[in-house]
Backbone as ProteinMPNN parsed JSONL, in Angstrom:
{"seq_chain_A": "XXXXXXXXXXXXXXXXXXXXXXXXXXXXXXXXXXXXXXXXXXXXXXXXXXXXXXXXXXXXXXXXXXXX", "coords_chain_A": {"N_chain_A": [[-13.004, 3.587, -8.371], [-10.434, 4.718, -6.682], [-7.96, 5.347, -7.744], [-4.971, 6.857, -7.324], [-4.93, 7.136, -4.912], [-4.617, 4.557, -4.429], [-1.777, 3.76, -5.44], [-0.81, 5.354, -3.653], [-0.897, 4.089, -1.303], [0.341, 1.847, -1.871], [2.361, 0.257, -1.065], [1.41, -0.61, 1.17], [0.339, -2.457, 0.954], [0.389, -4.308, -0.585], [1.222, -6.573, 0.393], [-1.46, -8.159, 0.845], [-1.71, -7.897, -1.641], [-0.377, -9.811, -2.733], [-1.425, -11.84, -1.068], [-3.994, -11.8, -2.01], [-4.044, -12.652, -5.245], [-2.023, -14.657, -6.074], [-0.742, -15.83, -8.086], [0.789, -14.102, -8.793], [3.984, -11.916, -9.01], [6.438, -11.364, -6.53], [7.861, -9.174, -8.243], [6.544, -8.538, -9.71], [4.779, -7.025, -8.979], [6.635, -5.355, -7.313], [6.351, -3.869, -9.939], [3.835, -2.907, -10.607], [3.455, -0.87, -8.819], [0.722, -0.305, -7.753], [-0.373, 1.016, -9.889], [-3.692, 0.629, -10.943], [-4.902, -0.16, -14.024], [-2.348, -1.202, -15.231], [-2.125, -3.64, -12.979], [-4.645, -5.023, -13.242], [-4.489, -5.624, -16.364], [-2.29, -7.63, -15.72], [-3.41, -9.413, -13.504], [-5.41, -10.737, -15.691], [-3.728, -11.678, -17.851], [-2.261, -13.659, -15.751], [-4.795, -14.994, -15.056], [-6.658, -15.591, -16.701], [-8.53, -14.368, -17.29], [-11.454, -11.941, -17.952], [-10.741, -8.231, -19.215], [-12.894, -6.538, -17.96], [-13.55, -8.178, -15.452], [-11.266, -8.546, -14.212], [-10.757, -5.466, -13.81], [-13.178, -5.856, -11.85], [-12.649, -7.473, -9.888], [-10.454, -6.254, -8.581], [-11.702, -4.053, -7.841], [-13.287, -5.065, -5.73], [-11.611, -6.07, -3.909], [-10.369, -3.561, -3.549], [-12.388, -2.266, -2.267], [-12.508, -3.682, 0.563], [-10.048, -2.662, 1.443], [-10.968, -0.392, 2.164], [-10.755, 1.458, -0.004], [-11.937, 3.546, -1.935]], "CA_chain_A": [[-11.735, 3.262, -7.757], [-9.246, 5.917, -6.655], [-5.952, 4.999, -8.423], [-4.011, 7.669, -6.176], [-4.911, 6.461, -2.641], [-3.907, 3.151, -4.15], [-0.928, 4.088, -5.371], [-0.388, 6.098, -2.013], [-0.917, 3.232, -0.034], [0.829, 0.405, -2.585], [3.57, -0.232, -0.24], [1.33, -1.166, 2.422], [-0.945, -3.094, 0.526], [1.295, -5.409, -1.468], [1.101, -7.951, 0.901], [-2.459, -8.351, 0.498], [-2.051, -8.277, -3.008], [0.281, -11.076, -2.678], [-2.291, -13.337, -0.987], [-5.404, -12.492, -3.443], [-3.419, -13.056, -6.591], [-0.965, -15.698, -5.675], [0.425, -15.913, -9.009], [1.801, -12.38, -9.261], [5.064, -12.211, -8.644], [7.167, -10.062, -6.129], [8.844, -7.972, -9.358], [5.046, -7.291, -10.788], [3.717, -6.365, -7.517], [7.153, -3.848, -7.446], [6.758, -2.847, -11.296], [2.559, -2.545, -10.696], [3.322, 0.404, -7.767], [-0.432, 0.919, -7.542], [-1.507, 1.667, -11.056], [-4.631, -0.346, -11.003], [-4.607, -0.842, -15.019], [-1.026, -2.594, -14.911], [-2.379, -4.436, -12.29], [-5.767, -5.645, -14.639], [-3.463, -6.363, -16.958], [-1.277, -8.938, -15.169], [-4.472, -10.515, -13.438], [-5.984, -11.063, -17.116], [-3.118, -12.522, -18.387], [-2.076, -14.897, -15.298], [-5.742, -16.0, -14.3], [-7.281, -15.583, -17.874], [-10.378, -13.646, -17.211], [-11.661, -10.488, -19.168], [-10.217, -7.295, -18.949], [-13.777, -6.376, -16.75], [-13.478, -9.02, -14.479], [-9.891, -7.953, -13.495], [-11.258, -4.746, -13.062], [-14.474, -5.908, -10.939], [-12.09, -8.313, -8.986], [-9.489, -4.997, -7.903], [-12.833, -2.876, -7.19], [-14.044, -5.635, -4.622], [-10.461, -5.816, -3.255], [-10.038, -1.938, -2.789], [-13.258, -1.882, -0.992], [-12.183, -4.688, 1.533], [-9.354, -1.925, 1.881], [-11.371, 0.975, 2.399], [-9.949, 2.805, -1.039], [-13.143, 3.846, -2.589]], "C_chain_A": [[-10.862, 4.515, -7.807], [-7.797, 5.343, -6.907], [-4.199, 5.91, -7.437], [-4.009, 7.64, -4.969], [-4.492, 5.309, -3.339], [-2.158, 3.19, -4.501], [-0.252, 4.814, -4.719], [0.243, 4.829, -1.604], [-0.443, 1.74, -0.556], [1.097, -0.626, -1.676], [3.172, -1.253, 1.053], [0.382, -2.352, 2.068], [-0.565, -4.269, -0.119], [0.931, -6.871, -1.186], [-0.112, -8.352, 0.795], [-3.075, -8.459, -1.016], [-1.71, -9.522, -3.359], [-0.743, -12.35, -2.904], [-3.382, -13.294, -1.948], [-5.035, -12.977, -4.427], [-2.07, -13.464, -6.077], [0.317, -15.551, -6.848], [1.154, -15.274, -9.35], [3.032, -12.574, -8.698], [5.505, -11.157, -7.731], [7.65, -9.031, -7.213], [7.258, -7.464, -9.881], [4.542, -7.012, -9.686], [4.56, -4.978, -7.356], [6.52, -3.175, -8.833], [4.765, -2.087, -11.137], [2.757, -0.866, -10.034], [2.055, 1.0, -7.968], [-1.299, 1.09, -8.549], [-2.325, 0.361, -11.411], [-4.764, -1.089, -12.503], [-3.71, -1.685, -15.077], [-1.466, -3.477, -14.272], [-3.685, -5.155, -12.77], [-5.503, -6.127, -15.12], [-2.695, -7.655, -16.686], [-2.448, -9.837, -14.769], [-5.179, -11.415, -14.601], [-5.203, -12.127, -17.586], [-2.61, -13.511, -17.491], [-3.424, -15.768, -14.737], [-6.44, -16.345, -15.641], [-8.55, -15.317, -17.838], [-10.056, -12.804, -17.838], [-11.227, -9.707, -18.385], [-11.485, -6.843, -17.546], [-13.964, -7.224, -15.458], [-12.344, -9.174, -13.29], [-10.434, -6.879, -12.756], [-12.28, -4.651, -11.396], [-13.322, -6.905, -9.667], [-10.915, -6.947, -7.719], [-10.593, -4.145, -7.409], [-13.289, -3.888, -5.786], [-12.993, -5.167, -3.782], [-9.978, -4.542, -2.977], [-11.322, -1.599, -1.757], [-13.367, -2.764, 0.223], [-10.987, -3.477, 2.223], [-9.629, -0.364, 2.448], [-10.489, 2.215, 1.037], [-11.214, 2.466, -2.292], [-12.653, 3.845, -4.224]], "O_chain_A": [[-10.645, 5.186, -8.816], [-6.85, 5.029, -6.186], [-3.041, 5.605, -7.153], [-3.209, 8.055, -4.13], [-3.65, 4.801, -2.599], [-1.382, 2.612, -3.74], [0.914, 5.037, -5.044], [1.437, 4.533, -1.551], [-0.696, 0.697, 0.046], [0.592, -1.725, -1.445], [3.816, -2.099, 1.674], [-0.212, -3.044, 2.895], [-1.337, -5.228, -0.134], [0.577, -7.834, -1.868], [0.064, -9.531, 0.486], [-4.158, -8.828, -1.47], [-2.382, -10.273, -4.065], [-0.968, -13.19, -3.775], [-3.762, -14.264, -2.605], [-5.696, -13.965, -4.747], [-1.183, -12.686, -5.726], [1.525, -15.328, -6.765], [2.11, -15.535, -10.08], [3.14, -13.457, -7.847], [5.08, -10.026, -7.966], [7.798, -7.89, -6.773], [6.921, -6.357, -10.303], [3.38, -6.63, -9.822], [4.032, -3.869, -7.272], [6.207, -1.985, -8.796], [4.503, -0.946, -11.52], [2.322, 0.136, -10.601], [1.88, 2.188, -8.239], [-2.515, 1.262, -8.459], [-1.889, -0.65, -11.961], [-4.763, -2.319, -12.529], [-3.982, -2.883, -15.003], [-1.318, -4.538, -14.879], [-3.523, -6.34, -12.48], [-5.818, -7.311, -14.997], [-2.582, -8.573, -17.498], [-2.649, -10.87, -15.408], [-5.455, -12.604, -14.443], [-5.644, -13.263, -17.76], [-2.349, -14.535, -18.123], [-3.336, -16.853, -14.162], [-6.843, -17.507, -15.699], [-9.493, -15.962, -18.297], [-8.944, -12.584, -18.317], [-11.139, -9.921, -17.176], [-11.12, -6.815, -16.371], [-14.579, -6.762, -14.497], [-12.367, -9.613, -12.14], [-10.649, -6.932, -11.545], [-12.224, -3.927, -10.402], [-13.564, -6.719, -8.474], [-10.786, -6.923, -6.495], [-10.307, -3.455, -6.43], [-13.639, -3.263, -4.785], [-13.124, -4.19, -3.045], [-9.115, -4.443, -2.105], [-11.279, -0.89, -0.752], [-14.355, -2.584, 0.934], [-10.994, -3.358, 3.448], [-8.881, 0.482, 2.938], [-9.914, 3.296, 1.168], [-11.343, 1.581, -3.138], [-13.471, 4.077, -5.114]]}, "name": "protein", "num_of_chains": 1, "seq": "XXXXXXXXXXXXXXXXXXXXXXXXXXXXXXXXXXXXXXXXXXXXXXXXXXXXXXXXXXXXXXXXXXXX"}
């Protein structure tokens, strides 16, 4: 995962973060801006999967986006 094309391209991407992870909120989608850990983090603790499963769930979802 490239952490700096995603955090390039946050802004445009948000909304699509929105719909995969419902439960996130508008303020953690601003405070995430991108950095894929933060964003692990929050999935973990609002869906309650493992830290790797966050991960593996943001790696599918960046390659649906084309951000290798």
């Amino acid at each position: 995962m490239n952490s700096d094309i995603l955090k390039g391209k946050w802004k445009q991407l948000v909304g699509s973060a929105k719909a995969k992870w419902g439960r996130l909120t508008d303020n953690e989608l601003d405070e995430v801006a991108g950095d894929s850990e933060r964003l692990a983090g929050l999935i973990q603790e609002k869906y309650g999967v493992t830290k790797e499963d966050a991960k593996r769930q943001i790696d599918d979802w960046n390659k649906e986006h084309d951000i290798g």
